[in-house]
VEXPAVO-175590 format. One line per 3 residues: their letters; for each residue x, y, z of N, C-alpha, C. Coordinates in steps of 0.02 Angstrom, whole numbers. Each point is the difference from the previous one (the first is absolute). Layout:
N
a> X Y Z X Y Z X Y Z; ... .
END
This chain:
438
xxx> 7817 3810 2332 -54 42 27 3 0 76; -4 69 34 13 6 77 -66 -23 39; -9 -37 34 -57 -18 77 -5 52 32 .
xxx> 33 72 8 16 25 51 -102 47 6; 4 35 31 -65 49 11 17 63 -34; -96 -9 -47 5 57 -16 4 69 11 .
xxx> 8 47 -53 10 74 24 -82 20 40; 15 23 53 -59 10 17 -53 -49 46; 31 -49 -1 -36 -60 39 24 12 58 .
xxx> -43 -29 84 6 36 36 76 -34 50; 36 -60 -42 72 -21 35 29 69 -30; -9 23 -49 41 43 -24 11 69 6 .
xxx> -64 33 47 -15 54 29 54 -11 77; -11 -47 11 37 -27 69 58 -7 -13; 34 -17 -36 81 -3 -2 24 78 -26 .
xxx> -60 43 -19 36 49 -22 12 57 64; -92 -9 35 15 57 80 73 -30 44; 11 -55 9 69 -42 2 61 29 -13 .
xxx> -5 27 -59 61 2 -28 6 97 10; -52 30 3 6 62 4 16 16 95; -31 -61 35 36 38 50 62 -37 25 .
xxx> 26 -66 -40 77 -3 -7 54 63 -5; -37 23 -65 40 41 -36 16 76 56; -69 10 35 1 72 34 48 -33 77 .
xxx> 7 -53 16 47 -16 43 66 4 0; 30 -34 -60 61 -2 -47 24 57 -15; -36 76 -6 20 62 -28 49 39 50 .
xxx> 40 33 -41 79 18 27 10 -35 65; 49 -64 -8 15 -40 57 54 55 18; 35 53 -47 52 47 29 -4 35 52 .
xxx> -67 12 15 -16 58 57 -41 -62 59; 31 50 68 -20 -36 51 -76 2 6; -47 -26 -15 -92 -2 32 9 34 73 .
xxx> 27 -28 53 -3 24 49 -13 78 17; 42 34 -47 -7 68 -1 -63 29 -35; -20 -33 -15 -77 -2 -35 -42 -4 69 .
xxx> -10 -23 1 -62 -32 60 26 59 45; 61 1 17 -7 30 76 6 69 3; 21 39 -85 -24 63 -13 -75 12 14 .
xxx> -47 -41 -39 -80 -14 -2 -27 -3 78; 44 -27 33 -28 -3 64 12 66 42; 83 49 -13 0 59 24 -59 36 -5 .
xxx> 1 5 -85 -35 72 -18 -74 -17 23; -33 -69 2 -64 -6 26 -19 25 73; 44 -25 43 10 12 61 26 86 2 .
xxx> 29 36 -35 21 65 5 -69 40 -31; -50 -37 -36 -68 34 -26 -32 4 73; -3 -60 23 -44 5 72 13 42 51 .
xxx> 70 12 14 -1 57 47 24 54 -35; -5 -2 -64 -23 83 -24 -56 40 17; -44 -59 -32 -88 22 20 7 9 67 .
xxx> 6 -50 42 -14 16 65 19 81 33; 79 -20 -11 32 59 45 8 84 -51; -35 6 -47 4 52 -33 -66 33 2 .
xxx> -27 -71 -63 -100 30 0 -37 -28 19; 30 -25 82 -59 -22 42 -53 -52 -10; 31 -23 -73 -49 -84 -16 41 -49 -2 .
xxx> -77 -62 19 42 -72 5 -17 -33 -60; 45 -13 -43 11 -17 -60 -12 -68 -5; 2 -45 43 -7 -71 -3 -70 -33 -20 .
xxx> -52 22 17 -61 -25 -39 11 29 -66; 18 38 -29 -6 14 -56 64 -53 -43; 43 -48 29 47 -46 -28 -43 -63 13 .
xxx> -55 -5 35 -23 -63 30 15 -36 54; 34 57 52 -9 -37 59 -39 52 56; -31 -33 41 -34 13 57 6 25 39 .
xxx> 5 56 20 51 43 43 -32 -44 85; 45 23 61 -27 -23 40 -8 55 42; -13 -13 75 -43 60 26 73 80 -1 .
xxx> 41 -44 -3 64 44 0 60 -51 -36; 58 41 -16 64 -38 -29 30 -40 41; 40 -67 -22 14 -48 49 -69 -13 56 .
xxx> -29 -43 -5 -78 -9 44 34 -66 58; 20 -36 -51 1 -57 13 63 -12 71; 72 31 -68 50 24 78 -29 27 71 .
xxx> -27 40 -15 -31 50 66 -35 -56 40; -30 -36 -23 -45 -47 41 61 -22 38; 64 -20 -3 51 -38 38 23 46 5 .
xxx> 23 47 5 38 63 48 -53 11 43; -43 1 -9 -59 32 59 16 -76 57; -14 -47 -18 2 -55 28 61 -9 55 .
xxx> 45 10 -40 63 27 51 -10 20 47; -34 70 15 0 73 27 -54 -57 74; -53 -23 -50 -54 -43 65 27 -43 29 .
xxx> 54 -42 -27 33 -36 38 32 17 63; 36 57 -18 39 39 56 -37 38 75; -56 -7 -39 -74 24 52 -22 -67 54 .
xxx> 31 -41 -40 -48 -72 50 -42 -41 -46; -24 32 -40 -72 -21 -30 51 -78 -46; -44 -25 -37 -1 -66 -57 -28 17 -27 .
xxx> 34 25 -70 -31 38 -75 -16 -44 -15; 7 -74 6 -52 -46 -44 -80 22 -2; 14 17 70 -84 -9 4 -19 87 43 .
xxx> 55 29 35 -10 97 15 54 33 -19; -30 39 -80 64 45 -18 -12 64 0; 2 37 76 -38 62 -9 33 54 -26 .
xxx> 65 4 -30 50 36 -10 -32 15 -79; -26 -72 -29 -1 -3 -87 -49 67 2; 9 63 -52 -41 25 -24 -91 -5 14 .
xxx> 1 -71 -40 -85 -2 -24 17 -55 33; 8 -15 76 -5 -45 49 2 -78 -29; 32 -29 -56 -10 -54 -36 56 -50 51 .
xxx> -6 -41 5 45 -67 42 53 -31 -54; 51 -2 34 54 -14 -34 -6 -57 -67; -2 -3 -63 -33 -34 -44 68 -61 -14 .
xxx> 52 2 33 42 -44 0 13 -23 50; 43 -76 12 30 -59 31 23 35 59; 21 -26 66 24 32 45 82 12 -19 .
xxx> 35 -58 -24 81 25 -21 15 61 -11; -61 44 -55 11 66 -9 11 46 73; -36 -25 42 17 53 69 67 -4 9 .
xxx> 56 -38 -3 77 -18 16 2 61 -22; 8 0 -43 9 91 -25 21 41 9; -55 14 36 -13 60 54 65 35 42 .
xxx> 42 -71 27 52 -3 30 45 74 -19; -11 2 -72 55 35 -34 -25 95 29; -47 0 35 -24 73 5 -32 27 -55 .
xxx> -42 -14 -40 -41 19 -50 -39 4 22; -45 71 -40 -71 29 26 -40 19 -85; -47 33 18 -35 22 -61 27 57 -22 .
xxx> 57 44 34 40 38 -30 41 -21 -58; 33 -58 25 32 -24 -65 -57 -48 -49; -44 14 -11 -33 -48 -36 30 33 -70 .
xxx> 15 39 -40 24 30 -74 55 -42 -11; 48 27 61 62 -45 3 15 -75 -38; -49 -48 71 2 -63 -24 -36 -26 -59 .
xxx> -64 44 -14 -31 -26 -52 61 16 -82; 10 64 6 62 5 -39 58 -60 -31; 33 -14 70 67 -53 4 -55 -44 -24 .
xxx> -66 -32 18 -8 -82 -24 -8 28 -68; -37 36 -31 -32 10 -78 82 -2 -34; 35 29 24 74 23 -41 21 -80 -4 .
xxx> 9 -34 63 40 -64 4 -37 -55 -35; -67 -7 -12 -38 -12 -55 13 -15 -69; 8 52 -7 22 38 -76 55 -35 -26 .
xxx> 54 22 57 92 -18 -17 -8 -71 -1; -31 -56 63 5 -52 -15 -15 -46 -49; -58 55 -47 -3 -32 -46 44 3 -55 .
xxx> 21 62 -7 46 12 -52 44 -46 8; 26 -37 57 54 -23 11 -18 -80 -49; -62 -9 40 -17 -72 -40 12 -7 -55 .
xxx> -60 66 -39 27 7 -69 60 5 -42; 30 10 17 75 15 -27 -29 42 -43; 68 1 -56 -6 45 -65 -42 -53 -63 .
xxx> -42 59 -28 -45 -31 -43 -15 40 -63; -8 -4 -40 -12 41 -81 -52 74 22; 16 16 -39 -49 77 3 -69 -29 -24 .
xxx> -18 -42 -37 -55 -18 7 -52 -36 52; 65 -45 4 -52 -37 108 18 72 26; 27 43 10 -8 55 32 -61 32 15 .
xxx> -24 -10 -78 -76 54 0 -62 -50 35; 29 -50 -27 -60 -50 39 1 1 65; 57 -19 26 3 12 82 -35 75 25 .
xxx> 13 57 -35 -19 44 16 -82 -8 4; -17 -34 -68 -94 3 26 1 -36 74; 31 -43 -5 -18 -36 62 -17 49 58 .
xxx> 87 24 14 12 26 81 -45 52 5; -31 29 -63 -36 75 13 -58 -14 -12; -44 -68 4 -63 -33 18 -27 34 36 .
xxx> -70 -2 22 -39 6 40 22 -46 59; 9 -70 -13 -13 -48 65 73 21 26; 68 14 -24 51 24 39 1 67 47 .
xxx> -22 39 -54 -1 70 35 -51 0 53; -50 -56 5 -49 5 74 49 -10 50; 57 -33 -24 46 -18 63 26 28 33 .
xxx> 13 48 -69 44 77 19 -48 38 44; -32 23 -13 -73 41 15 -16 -26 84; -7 -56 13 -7 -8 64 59 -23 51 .
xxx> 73 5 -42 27 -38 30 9 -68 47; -30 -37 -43 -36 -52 36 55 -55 20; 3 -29 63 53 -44 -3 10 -55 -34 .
xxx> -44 -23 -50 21 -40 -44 56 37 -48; 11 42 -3 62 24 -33 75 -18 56; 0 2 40 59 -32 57 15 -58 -8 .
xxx> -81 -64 5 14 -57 -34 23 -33 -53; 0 66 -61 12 -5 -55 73 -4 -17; 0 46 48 89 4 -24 25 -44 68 .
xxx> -13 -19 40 50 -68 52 6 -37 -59; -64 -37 -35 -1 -53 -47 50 7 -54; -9 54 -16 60 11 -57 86 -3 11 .
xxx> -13 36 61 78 -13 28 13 -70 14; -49 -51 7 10 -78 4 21 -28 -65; -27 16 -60 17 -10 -63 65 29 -14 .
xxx> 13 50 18 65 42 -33 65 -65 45; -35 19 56 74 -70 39 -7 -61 -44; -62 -19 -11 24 -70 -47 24 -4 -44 .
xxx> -17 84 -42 75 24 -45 63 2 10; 29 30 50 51 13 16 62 -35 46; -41 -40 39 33 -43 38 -22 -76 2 .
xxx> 6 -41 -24 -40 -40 -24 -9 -50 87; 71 -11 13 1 -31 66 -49 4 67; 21 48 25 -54 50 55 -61 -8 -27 .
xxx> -28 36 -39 -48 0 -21 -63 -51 -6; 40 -42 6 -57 -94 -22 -20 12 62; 23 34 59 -31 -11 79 -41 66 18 .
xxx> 61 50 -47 -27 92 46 -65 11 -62; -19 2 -45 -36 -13 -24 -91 -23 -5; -15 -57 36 -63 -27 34 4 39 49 .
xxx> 57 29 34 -18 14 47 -22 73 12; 9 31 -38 -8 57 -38 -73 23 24; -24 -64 -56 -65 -9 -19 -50 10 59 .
xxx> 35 -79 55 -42 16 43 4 51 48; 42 48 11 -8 54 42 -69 49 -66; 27 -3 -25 -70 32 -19 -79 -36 -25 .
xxx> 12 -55 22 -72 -26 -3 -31 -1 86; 56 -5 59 -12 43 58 -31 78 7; 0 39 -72 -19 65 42 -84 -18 -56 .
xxx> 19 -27 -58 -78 5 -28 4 -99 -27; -47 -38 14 -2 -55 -20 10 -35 -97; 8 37 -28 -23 -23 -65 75 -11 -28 .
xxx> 28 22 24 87 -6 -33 33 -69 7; -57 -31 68 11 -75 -21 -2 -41 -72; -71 31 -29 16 -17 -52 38 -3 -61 .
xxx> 65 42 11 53 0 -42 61 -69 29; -9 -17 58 53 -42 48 -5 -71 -68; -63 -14 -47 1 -67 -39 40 26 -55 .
xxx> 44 46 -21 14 0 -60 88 -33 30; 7 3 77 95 -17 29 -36 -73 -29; -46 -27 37 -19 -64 -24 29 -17 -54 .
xxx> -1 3 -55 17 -9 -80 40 24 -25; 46 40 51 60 24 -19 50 -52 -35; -15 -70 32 34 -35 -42 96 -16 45 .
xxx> -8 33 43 40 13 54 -15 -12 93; 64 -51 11 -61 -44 36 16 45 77; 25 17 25 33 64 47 -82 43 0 .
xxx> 1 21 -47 -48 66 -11 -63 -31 15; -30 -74 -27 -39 -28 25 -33 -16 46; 51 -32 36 4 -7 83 -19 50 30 .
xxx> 49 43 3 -29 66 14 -59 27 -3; -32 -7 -41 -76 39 -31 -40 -64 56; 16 -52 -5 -58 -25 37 20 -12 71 .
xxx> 58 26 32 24 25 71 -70 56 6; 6 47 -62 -22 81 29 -70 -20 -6; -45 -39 -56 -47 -17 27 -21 -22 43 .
xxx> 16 -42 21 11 -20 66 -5 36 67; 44 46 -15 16 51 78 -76 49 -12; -9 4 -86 -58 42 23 -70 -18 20 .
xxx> 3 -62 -13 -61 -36 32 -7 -7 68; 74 11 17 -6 11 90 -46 81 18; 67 37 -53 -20 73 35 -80 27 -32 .
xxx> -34 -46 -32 -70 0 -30 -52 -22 48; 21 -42 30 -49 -43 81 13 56 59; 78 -2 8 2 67 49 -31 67 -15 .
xxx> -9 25 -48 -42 82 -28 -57 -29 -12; -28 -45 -5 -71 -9 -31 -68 41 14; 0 40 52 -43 54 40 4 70 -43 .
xxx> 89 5 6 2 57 -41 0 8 -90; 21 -72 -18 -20 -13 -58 -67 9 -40; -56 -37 54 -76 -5 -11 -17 78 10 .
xxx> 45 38 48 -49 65 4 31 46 -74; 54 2 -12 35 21 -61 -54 20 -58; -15 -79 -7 -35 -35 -73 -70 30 18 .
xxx> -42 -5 64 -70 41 23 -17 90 -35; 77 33 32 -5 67 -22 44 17 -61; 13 -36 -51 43 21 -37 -54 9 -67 .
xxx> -9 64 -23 -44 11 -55 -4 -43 -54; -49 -28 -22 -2 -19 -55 -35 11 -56; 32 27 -59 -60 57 -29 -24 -61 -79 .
xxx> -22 8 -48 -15 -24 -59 47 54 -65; -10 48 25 35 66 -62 72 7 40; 46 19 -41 74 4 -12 25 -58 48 .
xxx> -35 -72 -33 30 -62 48 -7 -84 -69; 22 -22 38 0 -65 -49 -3 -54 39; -20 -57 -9 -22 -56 52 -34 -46 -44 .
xxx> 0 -59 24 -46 -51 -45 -77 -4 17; -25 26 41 -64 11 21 -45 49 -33; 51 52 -15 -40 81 -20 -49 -16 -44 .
xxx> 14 -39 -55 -24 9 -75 -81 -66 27; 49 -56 27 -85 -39 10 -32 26 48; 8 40 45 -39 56 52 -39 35 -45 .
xxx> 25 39 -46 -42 46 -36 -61 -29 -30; 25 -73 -55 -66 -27 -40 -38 -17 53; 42 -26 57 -61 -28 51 -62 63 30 .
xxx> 26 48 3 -48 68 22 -18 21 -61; 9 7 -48 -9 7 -67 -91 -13 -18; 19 -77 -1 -59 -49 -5 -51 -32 34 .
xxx> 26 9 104 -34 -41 52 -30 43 16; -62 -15 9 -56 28 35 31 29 77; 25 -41 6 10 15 97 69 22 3 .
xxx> 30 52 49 81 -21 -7 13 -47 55; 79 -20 -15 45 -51 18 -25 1 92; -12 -39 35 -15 13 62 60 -61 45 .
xxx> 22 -43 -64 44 -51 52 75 51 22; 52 -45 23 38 27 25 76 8 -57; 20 43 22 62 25 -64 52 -52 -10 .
xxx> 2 -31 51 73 -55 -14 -34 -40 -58; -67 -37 13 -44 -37 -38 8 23 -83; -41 63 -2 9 36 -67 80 10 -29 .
xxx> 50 -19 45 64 8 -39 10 -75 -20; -10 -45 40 -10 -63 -3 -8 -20 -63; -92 28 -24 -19 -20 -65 39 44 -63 .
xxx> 24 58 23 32 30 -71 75 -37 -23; 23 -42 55 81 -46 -18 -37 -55 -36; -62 -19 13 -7 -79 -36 16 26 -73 .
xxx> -17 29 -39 -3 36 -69 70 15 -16; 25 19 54 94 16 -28 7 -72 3; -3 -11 59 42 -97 -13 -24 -25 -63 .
xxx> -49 5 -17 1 -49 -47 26 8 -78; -8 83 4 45 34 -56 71 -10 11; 43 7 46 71 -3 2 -2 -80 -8 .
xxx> -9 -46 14 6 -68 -9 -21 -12 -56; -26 36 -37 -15 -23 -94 46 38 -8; 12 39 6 75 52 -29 59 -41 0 .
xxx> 2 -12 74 76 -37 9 7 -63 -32; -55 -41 2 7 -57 -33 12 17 -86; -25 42 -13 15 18 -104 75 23 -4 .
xxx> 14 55 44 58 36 -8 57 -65 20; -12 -37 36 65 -52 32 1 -51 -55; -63 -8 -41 23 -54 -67 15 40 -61 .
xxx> 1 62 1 10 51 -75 67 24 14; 11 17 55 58 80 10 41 -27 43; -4 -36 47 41 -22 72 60 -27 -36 .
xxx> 39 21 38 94 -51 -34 15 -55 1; 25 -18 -54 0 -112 40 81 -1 2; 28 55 21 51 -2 -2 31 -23 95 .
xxx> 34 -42 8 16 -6 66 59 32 33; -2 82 -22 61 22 35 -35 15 80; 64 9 31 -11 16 68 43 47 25 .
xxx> 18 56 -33 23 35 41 -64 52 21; 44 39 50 -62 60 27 7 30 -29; -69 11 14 -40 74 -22 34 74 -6 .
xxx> -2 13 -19 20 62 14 -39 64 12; 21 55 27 -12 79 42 -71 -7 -53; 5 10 -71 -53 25 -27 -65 -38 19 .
xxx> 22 -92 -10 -52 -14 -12 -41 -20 60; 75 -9 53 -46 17 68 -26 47 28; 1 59 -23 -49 40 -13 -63 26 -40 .
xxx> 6 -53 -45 -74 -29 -40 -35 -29 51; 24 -44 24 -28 -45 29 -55 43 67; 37 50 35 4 34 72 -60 26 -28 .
xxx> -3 54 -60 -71 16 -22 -36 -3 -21; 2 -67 -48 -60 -23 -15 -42 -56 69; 58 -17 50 -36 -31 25 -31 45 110 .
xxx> 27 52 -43 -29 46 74 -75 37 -57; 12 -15 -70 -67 66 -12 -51 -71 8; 9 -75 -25 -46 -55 -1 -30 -7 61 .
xxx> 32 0 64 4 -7 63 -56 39 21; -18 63 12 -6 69 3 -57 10 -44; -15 -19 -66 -36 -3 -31 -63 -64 4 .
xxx> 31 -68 31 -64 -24 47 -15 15 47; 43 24 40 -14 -4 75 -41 57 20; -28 74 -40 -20 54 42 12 43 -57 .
xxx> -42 56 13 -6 61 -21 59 34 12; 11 26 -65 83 42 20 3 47 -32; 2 62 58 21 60 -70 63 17 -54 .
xxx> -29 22 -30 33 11 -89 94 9 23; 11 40 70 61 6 17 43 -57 4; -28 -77 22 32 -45 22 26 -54 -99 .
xxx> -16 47 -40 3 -18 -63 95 36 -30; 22 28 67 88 14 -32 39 -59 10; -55 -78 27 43 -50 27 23 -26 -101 .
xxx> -40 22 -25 0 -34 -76 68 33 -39; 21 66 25 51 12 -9 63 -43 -6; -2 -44 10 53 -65 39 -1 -33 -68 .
xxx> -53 -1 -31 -10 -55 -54 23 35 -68; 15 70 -4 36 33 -43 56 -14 -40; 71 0 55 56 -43 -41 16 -63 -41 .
xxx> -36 -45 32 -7 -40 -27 -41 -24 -51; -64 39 -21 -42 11 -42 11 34 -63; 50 58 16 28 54 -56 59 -76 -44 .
xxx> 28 -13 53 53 -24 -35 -9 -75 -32; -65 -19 -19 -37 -59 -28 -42 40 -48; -5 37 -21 -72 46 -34 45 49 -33 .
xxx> 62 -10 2 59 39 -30 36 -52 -65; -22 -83 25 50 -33 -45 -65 -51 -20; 5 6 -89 -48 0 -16 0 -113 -15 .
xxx> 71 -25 14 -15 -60 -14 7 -34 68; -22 61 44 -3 -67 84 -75 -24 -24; -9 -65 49 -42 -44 -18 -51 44 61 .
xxx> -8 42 40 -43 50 28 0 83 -15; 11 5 -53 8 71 -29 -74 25 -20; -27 -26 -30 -64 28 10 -47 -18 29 .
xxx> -19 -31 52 -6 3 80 -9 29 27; 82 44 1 29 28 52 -23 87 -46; -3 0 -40 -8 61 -49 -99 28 36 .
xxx> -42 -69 -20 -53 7 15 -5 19 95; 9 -31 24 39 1 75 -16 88 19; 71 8 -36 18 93 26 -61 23 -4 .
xxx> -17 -16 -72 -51 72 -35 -69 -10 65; -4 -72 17 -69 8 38 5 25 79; 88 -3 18 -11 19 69 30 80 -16 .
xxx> 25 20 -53 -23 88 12 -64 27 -11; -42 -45 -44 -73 22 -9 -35 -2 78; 28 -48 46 -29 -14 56 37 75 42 .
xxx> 12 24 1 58 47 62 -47 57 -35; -36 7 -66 -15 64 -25 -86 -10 14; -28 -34 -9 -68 -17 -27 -55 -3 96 .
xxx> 38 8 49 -34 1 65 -10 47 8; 33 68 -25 -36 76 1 -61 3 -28; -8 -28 -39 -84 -16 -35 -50 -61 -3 .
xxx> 5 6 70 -45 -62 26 -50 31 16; -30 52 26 -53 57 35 -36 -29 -82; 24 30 -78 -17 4 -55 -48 -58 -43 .
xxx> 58 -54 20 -5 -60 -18 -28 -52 23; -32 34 41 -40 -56 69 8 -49 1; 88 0 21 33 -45 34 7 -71 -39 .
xxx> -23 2 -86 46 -38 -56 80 22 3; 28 36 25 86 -3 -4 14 -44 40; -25 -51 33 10 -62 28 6 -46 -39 .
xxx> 5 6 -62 -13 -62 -58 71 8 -28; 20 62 31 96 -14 -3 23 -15 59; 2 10 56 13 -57 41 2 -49 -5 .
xxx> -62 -51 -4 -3 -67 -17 54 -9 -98; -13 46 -28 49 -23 -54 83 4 13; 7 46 58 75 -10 30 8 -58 38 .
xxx> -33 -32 38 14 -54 24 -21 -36 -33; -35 -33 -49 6 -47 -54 57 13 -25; 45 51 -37 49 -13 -10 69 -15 21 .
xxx> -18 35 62 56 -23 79 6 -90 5; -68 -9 20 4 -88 -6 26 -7 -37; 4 10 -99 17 -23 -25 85 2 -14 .
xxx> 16 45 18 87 23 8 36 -48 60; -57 -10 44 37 -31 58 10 -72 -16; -72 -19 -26 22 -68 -31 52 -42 -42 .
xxx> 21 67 -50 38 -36 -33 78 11 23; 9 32 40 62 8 38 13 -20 58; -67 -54 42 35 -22 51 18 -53 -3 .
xxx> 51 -34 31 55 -80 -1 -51 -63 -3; 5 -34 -6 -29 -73 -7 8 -3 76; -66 -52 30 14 -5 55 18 -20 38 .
xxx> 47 -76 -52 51 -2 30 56 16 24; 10 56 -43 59 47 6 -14 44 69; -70 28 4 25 44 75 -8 -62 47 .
xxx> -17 -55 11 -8 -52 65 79 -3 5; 45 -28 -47 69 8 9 40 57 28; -34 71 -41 54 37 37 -32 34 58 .
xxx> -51 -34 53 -32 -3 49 50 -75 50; -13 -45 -21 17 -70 27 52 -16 -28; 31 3 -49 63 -37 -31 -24 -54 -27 .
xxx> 48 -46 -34 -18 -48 -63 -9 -70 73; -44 -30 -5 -16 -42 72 -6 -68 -37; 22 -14 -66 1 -48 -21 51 -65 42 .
xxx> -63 -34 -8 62 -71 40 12 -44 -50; 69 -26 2 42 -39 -15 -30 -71 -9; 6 -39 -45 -22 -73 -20 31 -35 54 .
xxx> -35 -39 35 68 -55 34 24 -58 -43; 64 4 -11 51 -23 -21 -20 -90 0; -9 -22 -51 -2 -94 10 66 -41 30 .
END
């Protein structure tokens, strides 16, 4: 007589959604996915400037994203910036060139730029080349994949929270793809890379700060080069963090922070708190972000501690990591990062993209010891990329997938990062001393 669960019991409802989106992963491994997704992404993108340039409508609220005051918003803000530079002015703080007079909403590095002779003429141009180089870099990550991760990827890239990216051209799409081109070298060249790599990283945590938080996944690379490195670039950026700190603090002052088409660990206890308090919030915002991390900490530390005695490997290999999974690592731990630290719009959600390859290809094989995990994983961070268009609706419950993406982020990270003895070694080397000899 079998122990196993019955028909219908709810282990058994669960191994079956499991197995159905195994199965829709696994379907014709003959045909490239790639050509999937990035057909889906033409013809979406060829709908939008149909409407536009034919019948004069903007089609994007009607897909769920937000149009902005014009196409590319975000680029324009840094081509205009340019243009004030060349005037004399400091777009940090006078950008009289921008349109709707807004101050440069990025790092000063972005002014280097400028150098190149760019104006708001070419703003189509560049916003163009980054969205395209975007795209390709990811394909590149991805490699070739079944016609079924095809279709999935396709929900992804043709999200709401991606296409805001598109839509404003926002330079987190630039960051997106430096980062990726850091991963592809740890693909491709394994050597170089342990150094060009972090360093990657930190040129782009120089133009926007949060890409630091991808620099801990070289940490655990498991590779002690790449290590070093990561905590060189921390390092250097803690310099160039004391030196900008003016322009840093004014950054973070004017940089919008909305509750709808955004995700943050604050949003959701902000809301019950106005929800239910007589008075609103009158202390100060760092404070209120303060109290919304105590609640994650204490959830990711019950997570990690279950997942590291259930799922974690007791296996003591040590080789590195590899492209994919250091790119697990890059986005689950830039969306965790990002997700305590501040309000972030829905755009800065293509960093999760990263966590794709390596997710498909665990949620594909049905006897890895993180396959359904990694199955549950996907399904909640495409529900997350779709479900911020209907936050206006939902008054701002689509935050209850957020927090379920990073509950499950913790829990992926946990069971795949090294013992800690393992990264102190390939940080320090084996520092064991020798018995003295009788």
């Amino acid at each position: 007589m079998t122990t196993g669960a019955r028909r219908g019991s709810p282990g058994s409802a669960e191994r079956s959604h499991v197995g159905t989106v195994q199965r829709i992963l696994n379907w014709r491994p003959d045909i490239d996915g790639r050509v999937i997704w990035t057909l889906a992404v033409a013809t979406y993108l060829g709908i939008i400037a149909v409407g536009r340039l034919e019948w004069g409508v903007d089609l994007w609220p009607y897909l769920g994203v937000p149009s902005g005051p014009a196409l590319f918003v975000d680029a324009r803000n840094l081509t205009a910036a340019w243009e004030s530079a060349r005037l004399g002015y400091d777009p940090l703080y006078e950008n009289p060139r921008d349109p709707w007079h807004r101050p440069l909403m990025y790092l000063r590095p972005w002014l280097l730029l400028g150098a190149l002779g760019l104006d708001q003429s070419h703003t189509f141009i560049l916003s163009t080349f980054l969205i395209a180089t975007m795209f390709v870099s990811f394909a590149l990550l991805i490699g070739r994949v079944t016609a079924g991760a095809g279709i999935v990827l396709a929900f992804a890239v043709c999200s709401p929270a991606v296409m805001l990216a598109v839509e404003r051209a926002n330079m987190d799409i630039a960051l997106f793809s430096i980062v990726t081109i850091a991963i592809l070298l740890w693909r491709v060249v394994p050597g170089p890379s342990r150094v060009a790599s972090p360093i990657l990283v930190l040129v782009g945590a120089t133009a926007k700060i949060y890409p630091a938080f991808a620099l801990a996944a070289f940490l655990v690379s498991k590779n002690r080069r790449a290590a070093r490195s990561a905590l060189l670039c921390l390092a250097a950026l803690g310099v160039y963090f004391t030196y900008s700190l003016r322009d840093i603090a004014h950054v973070a002052e004017i940089a919008t922070q909305g509750e709808q088409f955004s995700y943050g660990a604050r949003i959701l206890p902000a809301h019950l708190y106005h929800h239910f308090a007589i008075a609103r919030w009158s202390g100060p915002t760092a404070l209120k972000q303060a109290i919304a991390i105590v609640p994650l900490a204490l959830i990711a530390i019950a997570i990690a501690v279950r997942i590291h005695r259930h799922l974690s490997s007791r296996s003591e290999v040590t080789t590195v990591a590899n492209a994919s999974l250091v790119a697990l690592h890059v986005g689950a731990l830039t969306y965790l990062g990002t997700f305590a630290a501040a309000n972030n719009f829905d755009y800065r959600l293509i960093f999760l993209l990263l966590t794709f390859p390596q997710l498909v290809e665990w949620a594909s094989m049905p006897a890895h010891r993180l396959s359904g995990l990694a199955v549950a994983t996907l399904v909640a961070i495409i529900v997350l990329l779709w479900v911020g268009s209907l936050s206006q609706w939902l008054d701002l419950w689509d935050e209850l997938a957020s927090w379920a993406v990073a509950g499950l982020l913790v829990a992926i990270v946990a069971a795949t990062l090294p013992r800690l003895d393992a990264v102190r070694k390939s940080v320090f080397g084996d520092v064991t001393v020798a018995a003295p000899s009788r």
